[in-house]
N, C-alpha and C positions, 0 to 999 in steps of 0.2 A: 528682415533686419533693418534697422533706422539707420541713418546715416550721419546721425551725428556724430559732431569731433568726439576724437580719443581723447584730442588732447586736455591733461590737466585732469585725466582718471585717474585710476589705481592699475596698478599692473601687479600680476601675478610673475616672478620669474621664478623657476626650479632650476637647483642647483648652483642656486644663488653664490655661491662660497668657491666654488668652482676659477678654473683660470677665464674663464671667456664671462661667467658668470658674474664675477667682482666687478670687473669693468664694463660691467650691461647695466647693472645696478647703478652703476655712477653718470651711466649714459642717459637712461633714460630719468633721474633724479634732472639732470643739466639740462634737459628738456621738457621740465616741467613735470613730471606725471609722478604719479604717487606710487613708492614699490612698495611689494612687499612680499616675500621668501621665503622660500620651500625649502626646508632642511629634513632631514632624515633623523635629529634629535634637536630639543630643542635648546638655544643659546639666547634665550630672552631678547633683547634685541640689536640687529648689526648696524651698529653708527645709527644711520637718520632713517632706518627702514623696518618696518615689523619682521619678526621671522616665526613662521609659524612649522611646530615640528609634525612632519607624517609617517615619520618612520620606515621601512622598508618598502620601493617601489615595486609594486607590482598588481597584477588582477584585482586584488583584493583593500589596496589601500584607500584609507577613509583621505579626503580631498575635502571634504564638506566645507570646515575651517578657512582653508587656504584658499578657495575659490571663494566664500563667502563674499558676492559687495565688488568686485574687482570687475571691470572692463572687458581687458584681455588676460591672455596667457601668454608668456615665453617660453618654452618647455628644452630646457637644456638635459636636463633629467637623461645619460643613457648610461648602460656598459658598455663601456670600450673594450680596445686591445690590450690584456696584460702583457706586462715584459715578458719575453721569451715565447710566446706564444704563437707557436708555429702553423700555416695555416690559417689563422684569427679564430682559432676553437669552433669549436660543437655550437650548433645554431641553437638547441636546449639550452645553452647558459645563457644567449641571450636575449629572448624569446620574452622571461619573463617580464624584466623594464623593460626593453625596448618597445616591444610591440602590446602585450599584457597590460604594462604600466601605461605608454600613451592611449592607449583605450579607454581603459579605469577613467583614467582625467576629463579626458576630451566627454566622456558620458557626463562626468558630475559636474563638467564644469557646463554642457549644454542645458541641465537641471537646474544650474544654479542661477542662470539667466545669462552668463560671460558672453559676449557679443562675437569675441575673435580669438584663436589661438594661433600661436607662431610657431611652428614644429622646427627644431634646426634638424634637417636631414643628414649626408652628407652625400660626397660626389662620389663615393664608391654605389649609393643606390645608379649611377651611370655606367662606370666601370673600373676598371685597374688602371688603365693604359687608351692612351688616342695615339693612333698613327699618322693621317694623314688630316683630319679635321676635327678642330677643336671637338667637346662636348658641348650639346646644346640641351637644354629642359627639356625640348619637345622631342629628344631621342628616345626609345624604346628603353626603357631598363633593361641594362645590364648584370646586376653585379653578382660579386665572385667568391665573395666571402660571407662568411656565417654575421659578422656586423654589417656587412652592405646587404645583405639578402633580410636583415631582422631590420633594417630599418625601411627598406621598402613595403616590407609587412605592414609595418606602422604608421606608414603612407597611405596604404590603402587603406588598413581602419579607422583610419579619422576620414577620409573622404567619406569611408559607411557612413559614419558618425556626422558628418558634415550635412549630408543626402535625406539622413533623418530625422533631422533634429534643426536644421539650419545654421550649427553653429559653424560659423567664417573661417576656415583655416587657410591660412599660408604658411608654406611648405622652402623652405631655403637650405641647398646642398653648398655646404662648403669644400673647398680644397683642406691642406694643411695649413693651420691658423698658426700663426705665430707674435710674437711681443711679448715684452718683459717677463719675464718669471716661467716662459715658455719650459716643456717637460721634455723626454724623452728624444727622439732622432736628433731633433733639430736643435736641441741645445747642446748634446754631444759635439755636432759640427761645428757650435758653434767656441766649444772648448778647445778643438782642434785646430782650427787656425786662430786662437789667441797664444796658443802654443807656438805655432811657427814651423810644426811639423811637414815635410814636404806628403799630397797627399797626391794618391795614382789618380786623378781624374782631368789629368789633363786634356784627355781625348773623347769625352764625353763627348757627344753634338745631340744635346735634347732640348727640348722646353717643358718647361711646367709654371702652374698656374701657386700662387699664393696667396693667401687675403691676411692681411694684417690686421692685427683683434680689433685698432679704432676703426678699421675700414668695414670690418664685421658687424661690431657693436651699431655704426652710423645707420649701417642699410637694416638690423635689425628693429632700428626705433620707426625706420622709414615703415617696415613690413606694420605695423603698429597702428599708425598714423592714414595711410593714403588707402583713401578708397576704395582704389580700384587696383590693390592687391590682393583681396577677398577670392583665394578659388585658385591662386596662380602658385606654381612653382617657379622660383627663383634659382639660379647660379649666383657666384661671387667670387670675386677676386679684385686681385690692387690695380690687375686692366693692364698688367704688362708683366709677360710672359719672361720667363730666365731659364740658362742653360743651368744646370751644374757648376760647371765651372765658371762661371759671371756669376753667382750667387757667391762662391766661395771669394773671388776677388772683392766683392761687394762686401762682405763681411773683415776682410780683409785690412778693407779702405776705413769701415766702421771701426776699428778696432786697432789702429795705427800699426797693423800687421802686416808683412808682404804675406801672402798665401802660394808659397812655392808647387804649382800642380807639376806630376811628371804624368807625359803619354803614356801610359799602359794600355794596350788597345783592349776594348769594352767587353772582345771571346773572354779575354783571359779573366776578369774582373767576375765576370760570371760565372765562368767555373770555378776560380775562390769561394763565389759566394754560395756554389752546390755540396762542393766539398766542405764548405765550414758550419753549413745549415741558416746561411745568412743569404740567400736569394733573395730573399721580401727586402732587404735594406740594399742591396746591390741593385735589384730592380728600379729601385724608387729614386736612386741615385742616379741611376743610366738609361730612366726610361722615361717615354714623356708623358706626361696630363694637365692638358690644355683644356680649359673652358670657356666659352663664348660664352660675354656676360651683355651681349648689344640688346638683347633682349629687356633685361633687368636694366639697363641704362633708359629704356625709352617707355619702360611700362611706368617706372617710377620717379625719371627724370632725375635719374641717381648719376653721380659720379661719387667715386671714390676717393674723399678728400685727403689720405695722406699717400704719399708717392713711397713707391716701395724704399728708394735711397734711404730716404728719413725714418721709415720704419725699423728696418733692418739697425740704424745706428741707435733710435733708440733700443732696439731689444736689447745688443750688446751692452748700452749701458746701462739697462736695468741688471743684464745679467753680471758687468762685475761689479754692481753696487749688494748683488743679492749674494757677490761671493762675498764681498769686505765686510759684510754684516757677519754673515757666519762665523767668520775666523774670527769675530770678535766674540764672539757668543761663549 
């Protein structure tokens, strides 16, 4: 492969429209590079970027188009966790994008001449939970679930795909992402203490890791860009670890809320959470996942340019600007 700059190509991103997606798109336009996006139908074109439509991801999807001419890849493209989905489901539903789909690509996009692809992993291909020592890259996979076991899959098929074809992947596992317009767990909580409700986690003592979407988007344009990311797996995070309870204050502070926590000791929190079929969000709450990102700081000479504080105060104010819209709607 040549070594010439990225910069100031075309980039391919998938799932362009997506929450982490929108403001990748915007990322790497602010750094110069040309995008252009992968949709599942087509919407002629979003703001200042082509979108080219593929229809259903999986084994079989035509790429030809969308890789045509482009640089790199971004590959946001997966199945997630549905709501209520106990377990994280049956490894067959997500088999076929996750693992089926980045193959498809990763082959047409090495056909089509595309120099690098950015896989975003995430940190469940590590594990559930760190007890005693952060998560590092160069630990053994772990994971535990039907989405962390199908995106590991997907890991190793682009390495295949990497191996025989030369096409340059790097490989980046997230924690829980969060910022404005955020979905699911974390904007819950974050409903919860704008309310003012007293919440039982005053007794938590964990840490966990989180990366904030510009702190993600940053290091995703870097994966892009530097040389001598070609081959490496990456971690990520804002570089500074939180309890439970110091997030909840911290959103707290964001949000001109006190967040009243009561001690309920962490047995009992648990057992709520077996008896209600809510273990997975009790766990997550009470448990820790820590990753060492020293690595990614020294491979890529990255730092994380926004500080968790500032993050956290933006999301909340994205999220009560994105409730004042609705009630007007």
């Amino acid at each position: 492969m040549t070594n010439r700059s990225f910069r100031g190509s075309e980039v391919l991103v998938t799932g362009c429209n997506g929450f982490v997606g929108d403001a990748l798109v915007s990322g790497l336009a602010e750094s110069g590079y040309s995008v252009r996006g992968a949709v599942r139908r087509h919407n002629g074109r979003g703001g200042s970027f082509e979108q080219v439509a593929v229809g259903e991801v999986g084994g079989a999807t035509d790429w030809q188009r969308a890789v045509a001419g482009v640089e790199a890849i971004i590959h946001l493209v997966a199945r997630t966790h549905a709501t209520g989905e106990r377990g994280g489901g049956d490894l067959a539903d997500y088999r076929p994008i996750n693992v089926d789909g980045t193959r498809r690509l990763a082959e047409e996009a090495a056909r089509a001449g595309v120099r690098r692809l950015v896989f975003v992993s995430s940190v469940k291909v590590n594990g559930e939970r760190t007890t005693s020592e952060p998560f590092k890259a160069s630990d053994t996979p772990a994971p535990e679930d039907a989405y962390g076991i199908s995106k590991r899959e997907a890991e190793q098929a682009l390495a295949e795909v990497s191996a025989r074809t030369g096409l340059e992947v790097v490989i980046v596992r997230p924690p829980l992402v969060y910022g404005p317009g955020v979905k699911g767990n974390f904007a819950r909580l974050v409903k919860l203490v704008e309310r003012g409700l007293p919440l039982p986690l005053g007794a938590v003592d964990n840490r966990r890791s989180l990366v904030a979407l510009p702190n993600l988007v940053d290091l995703l344009v870097r994966c892009v860009e530097a040389p001598n990311a070609a081959g490496q797996t990456f971690l990520v995070s804002d570089g500074e670890d939180v309890s439970t309870p110091r997030l909840i204050r911290m959103l707290g502070e964001a949000s001109g809320r006190r967040a009243p926590l009561v001690p309920v000791p962490t047995a009992l929190l648990r057992l709520a959470g077996r008896l209600t079929g809510r273990s997975e969000q009790v766990d997550r709450l009470c448990g820790s996942l820590q990753v060492d990102i020293s690595a990614t700081r020294e491979a890529l000479g990255w730092t994380p340019p926004v500080q968790i504080k500032d993050a956290l105060r933006d999301t909340v104010a994205g999220d009560s600007e994105s409730s004042f819209s609705s009630s007007k709607a």
